[in-house]
C-alpha positions in Angstrom: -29.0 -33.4 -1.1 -27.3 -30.3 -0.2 -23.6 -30.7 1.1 -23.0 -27.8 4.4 -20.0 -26.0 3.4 -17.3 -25.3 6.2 -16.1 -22.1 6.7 -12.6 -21.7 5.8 -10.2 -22.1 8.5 -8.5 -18.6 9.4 -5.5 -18.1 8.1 -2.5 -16.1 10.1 -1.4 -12.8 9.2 1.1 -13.5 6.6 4.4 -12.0 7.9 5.4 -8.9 7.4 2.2 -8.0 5.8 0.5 -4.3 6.9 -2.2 -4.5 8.7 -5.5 -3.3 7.3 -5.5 0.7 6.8 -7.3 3.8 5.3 -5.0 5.0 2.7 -6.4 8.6 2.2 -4.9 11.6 0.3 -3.0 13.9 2.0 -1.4 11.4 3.8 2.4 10.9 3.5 4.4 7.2 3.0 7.4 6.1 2.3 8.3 4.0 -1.0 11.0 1.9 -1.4 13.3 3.1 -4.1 15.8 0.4 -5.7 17.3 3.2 -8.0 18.3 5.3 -5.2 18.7 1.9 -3.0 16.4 4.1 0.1 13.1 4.9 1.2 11.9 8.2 -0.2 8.7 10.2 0.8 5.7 10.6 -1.4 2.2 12.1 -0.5 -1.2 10.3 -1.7 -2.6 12.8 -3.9 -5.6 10.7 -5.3 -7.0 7.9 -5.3 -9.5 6.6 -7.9 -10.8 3.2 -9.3 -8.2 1.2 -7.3 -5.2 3.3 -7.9 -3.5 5.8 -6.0 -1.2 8.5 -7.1 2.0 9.8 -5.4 3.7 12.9 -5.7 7.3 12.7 -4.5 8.4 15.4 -1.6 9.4 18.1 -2.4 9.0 17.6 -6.0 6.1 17.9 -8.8 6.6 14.8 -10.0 4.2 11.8 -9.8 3.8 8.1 -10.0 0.7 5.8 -9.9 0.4 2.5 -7.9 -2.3 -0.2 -7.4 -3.4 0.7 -3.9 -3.6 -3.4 -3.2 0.3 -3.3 -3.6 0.3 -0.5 -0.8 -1.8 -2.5 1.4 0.0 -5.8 1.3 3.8 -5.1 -0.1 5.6 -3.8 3.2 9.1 -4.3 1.2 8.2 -1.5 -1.0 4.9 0.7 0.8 5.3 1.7 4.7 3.4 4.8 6.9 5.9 7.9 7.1 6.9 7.3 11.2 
Protein backbone atom coordinates (compact mmCIF):
# COMPACT_ATOMS: atom_id res chain seq x y z
CA UNK A 1 0.00 0.00 0.00
CA UNK A 2 1.34 3.25 -1.06
CA UNK A 3 1.15 6.10 1.55
CA UNK A 4 0.04 9.82 -0.57
CA UNK A 5 2.53 12.18 0.42
CA UNK A 6 1.45 15.88 1.37
CA UNK A 7 2.92 18.67 -0.18
CA UNK A 8 4.93 20.59 2.11
CA UNK A 9 3.18 23.46 3.60
CA UNK A 10 4.65 26.86 2.23
CA UNK A 11 6.82 28.44 4.16
CA UNK A 12 6.99 32.53 4.57
CA UNK A 13 9.74 34.48 3.18
CA UNK A 14 12.23 34.35 5.86
CA UNK A 15 12.90 37.96 6.93
CA UNK A 16 15.12 40.03 5.49
CA UNK A 17 15.90 37.45 2.93
CA UNK A 18 16.31 38.90 -1.06
CA UNK A 19 13.96 38.00 -3.08
CA UNK A 20 14.73 35.72 -5.97
CA UNK A 21 17.10 37.54 -8.63
CA UNK A 22 19.33 37.14 -11.88
CA UNK A 23 22.72 37.80 -10.63
CA UNK A 24 24.59 38.57 -14.03
CA UNK A 25 27.97 40.05 -14.76
CA UNK A 26 28.31 43.42 -15.36
CA UNK A 27 26.07 44.16 -12.78
CA UNK A 28 27.17 46.21 -9.77
CA UNK A 29 26.35 45.36 -5.68
CA UNK A 30 27.18 46.34 -2.67
CA UNK A 31 29.21 44.01 -0.05
CA UNK A 32 29.23 44.54 3.41
CA UNK A 33 32.75 45.17 4.57
CA UNK A 34 33.42 44.57 8.52
CA UNK A 35 37.14 45.74 8.03
CA UNK A 36 36.16 49.06 6.75
CA UNK A 37 32.81 48.67 9.04
CA UNK A 38 30.65 49.97 5.34
CA UNK A 39 29.17 48.86 2.29
CA UNK A 40 31.62 49.00 -0.62
CA UNK A 41 30.86 48.51 -4.34
CA UNK A 42 32.00 45.58 -6.38
CA UNK A 43 31.00 44.52 -9.97
CA UNK A 44 30.08 40.74 -10.89
CA UNK A 45 32.70 39.89 -13.32
CA UNK A 46 31.97 36.02 -13.67
CA UNK A 47 30.20 33.67 -12.69
CA UNK A 48 30.91 29.98 -13.03
CA UNK A 49 30.06 26.54 -11.38
CA UNK A 50 28.17 28.32 -8.48
CA UNK A 51 30.51 31.04 -7.76
CA UNK A 52 30.78 34.52 -8.68
CA UNK A 53 33.68 36.86 -8.75
CA UNK A 54 33.79 40.50 -7.75
CA UNK A 55 36.07 43.10 -8.58
CA UNK A 56 36.03 46.02 -6.26
CA UNK A 57 35.27 49.74 -7.78
CA UNK A 58 37.62 51.39 -8.88
CA UNK A 59 40.13 48.85 -8.16
CA UNK A 60 41.75 45.60 -9.91
CA UNK A 61 41.35 43.69 -7.20
CA UNK A 62 39.05 40.56 -6.83
CA UNK A 63 37.24 38.33 -4.47
CA UNK A 64 35.17 35.14 -5.11
CA UNK A 65 31.80 34.29 -3.29
CA UNK A 66 29.26 31.42 -3.35
CA UNK A 67 26.54 32.99 -5.38
CA UNK A 68 23.93 31.13 -2.85
CA UNK A 69 25.36 33.55 -0.06
CA UNK A 70 24.50 36.58 -2.53
CA UNK A 71 21.10 35.31 -2.90
CA UNK A 72 20.08 34.71 0.64
CA UNK A 73 22.68 36.87 3.03
CA UNK A 74 21.09 40.48 2.74
CA UNK A 75 23.46 41.42 5.92
CA UNK A 76 26.39 41.07 3.72
CA UNK A 77 25.10 41.05 -0.41
CA UNK A 78 22.55 43.98 -1.47
CA UNK A 79 21.65 45.55 -5.33
CA UNK A 80 23.73 48.93 -5.78
CA UNK A 81 20.36 51.53 -5.40
Amino acid sequence: MVTPQRAAPEQPAAAGRLPAMNIEPGQTWEMYSRAENRWVSVIVTKIEDGRVTLRYEGLVEFIRVELEDMQTKPEVFRPAT
